[in-house]
C-alpha positions, 0 to 999 in steps of 0.5 A: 318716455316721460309720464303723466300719471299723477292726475287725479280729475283725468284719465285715459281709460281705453283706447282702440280704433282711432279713439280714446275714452278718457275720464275728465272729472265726472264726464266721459269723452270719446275723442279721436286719436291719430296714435291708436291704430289698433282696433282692440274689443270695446268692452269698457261699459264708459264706450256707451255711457259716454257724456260727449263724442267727437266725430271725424269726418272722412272731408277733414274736421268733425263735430261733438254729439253731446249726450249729457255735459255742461257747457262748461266745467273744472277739474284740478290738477295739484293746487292748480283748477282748470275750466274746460269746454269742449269746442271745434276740432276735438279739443277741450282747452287742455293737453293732460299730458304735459303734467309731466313737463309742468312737475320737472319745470315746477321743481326746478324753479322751485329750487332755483333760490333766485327770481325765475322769469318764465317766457311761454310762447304759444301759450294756449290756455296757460296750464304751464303759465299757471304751473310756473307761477304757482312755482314761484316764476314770474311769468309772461303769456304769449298766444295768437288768439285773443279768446285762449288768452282770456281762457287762460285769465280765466284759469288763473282767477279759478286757480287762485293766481289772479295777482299772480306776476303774469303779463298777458299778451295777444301777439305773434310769438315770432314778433314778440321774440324780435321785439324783445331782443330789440328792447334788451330783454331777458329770461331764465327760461323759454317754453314753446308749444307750437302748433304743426300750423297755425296763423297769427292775430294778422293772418302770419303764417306758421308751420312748424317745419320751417320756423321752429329752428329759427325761432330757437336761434331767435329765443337765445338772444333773449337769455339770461347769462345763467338760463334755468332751462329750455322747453319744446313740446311737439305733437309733429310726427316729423320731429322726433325726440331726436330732432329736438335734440338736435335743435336744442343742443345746437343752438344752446352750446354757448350755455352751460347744460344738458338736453334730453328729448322723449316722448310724452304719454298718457297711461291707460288705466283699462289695460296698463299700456301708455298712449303716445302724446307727442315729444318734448325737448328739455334743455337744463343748466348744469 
């Protein structure tokens, strides 16, 4: 399992019946969590003095019962500082646990010694956009919703990476792909995010299952000779480490490097376990 235990702002402090209480700078959270199913003594004093809870509800979805949190605020994570909100469906504009994939990535543009172009597809609100700018990338930002991309802008400004080589674009990322083989363009290396479902800005449907192969075949085509690597991140059951493996090494064969798939999590300060974070899937050349 690959860790992201170098947050400072961000904690897990403990988990049990279907939530977790986590530390987000200087406010608490209880969210739920679909991986703890165990049902372990509340004792942490953070279960009562949390700032937000977010309650699900047994008809599908939920809603936050605020107690004492700002509508908005920051926490960093290395040089990089991020703007979080608490909004529909639990989320907060940030997943913690892909720190972890941000470090590999980072290190290897890094070292690259040559011009780095990052394409990152369902970006969201651009935490491995800023990641790989910050590591020296050029880096194009793709994502449905218009708001996370100006989220993401916003990210960039706090961040001090406003003048940053990034190009951000509204779009299907299927479209994009297919627009950019037309036009001949290439990249060095290829991150994707994708939700289990989603839709585009024309309503274009997404489910994962169905579309993550192809679109891994589709992304080849816009490689460069010598790719730098190749990045999936899943919060689908379904795909196991194993499956993005499959993918990866299938598709990538032509390509000279080597695939690694495993889950992702998060330690848990209260009792020195790790949570569960969904799986990535790391193609790198040789």
């Amino acid at each position: 399992m690959w860790i992201a235990d170098n947050w400072k702002d961000y904690e897990v402090i403990d988990t049990s019946n279907g939530e977790k209480l986590e530390r987000w700078g200087n406010y608490l959270l209880v969210r739920p969590d679909p991986q703890v199913i165990w049902n372990t003594k509340k004792g942490h004093p953070g279960w009562k003095n949390r700032n937000g809870h977010y309650h699900r509800s047994k008809k599908g979805g939920g809603e936050w019962e605020f107690f004492d949190l700002p509508q908005q605020w920051q926490i960093q994570y290395k040089d990089l500082t991020f703007n979080l909100k608490p909004f529909s469906f639990k989320h907060t504009g940030l997943f913690p646990e892909q720190a972890t994939n941000w470090d590999w990535f980072s290190e290897k543009i890094k070292h690259a010694e040559r011009p780095i172009k990052v394409l990152n597809l369902f970006a969201y609100t651009g935490g491995a956009t800023l990641a790989a700018a910050a590591a020296g990338a050029h880096v194009t930002h793709v994502d449905a919703s218009k708001g996370m991309v100006g989220w993401a802008k916003e990210n960039a400004a706090s961040s001090g990476l406003s003048d940053a080589p990034i190009r951000w674009l509204v779009d299907d990322c299927v479209k994009f792909v297919e627009r950019e083989i037309r036009r001949g363009n290439k990249y060095d290396a290829i991150i994707m995010d994708p939700p289990s479902y989603g839709r585009g800005p024309k309503g274009e449907i997404w489910k994962i299952e169905d579309m993550i192969h192809p679109l891994i075949k589709l992304c080849t085509q816009i490689l460069s000779d010598k790719p730098l690597f190749f990045l999936i991140n899943s919060y689908t059951t379904g795909l196991a480490p194993a499956v993005l493996t499959y993918m990866l090494a299938t598709e990538l064969k032509a390509f000279n490097g080597t695939v690694d798939s495993q889950e992702i999590g998060l330690p848990v300060s209260h009792n020195g376990l790790v949570l569960p974070c969904g799986a990535s899937g790391r193609w790198e050349s040789q």
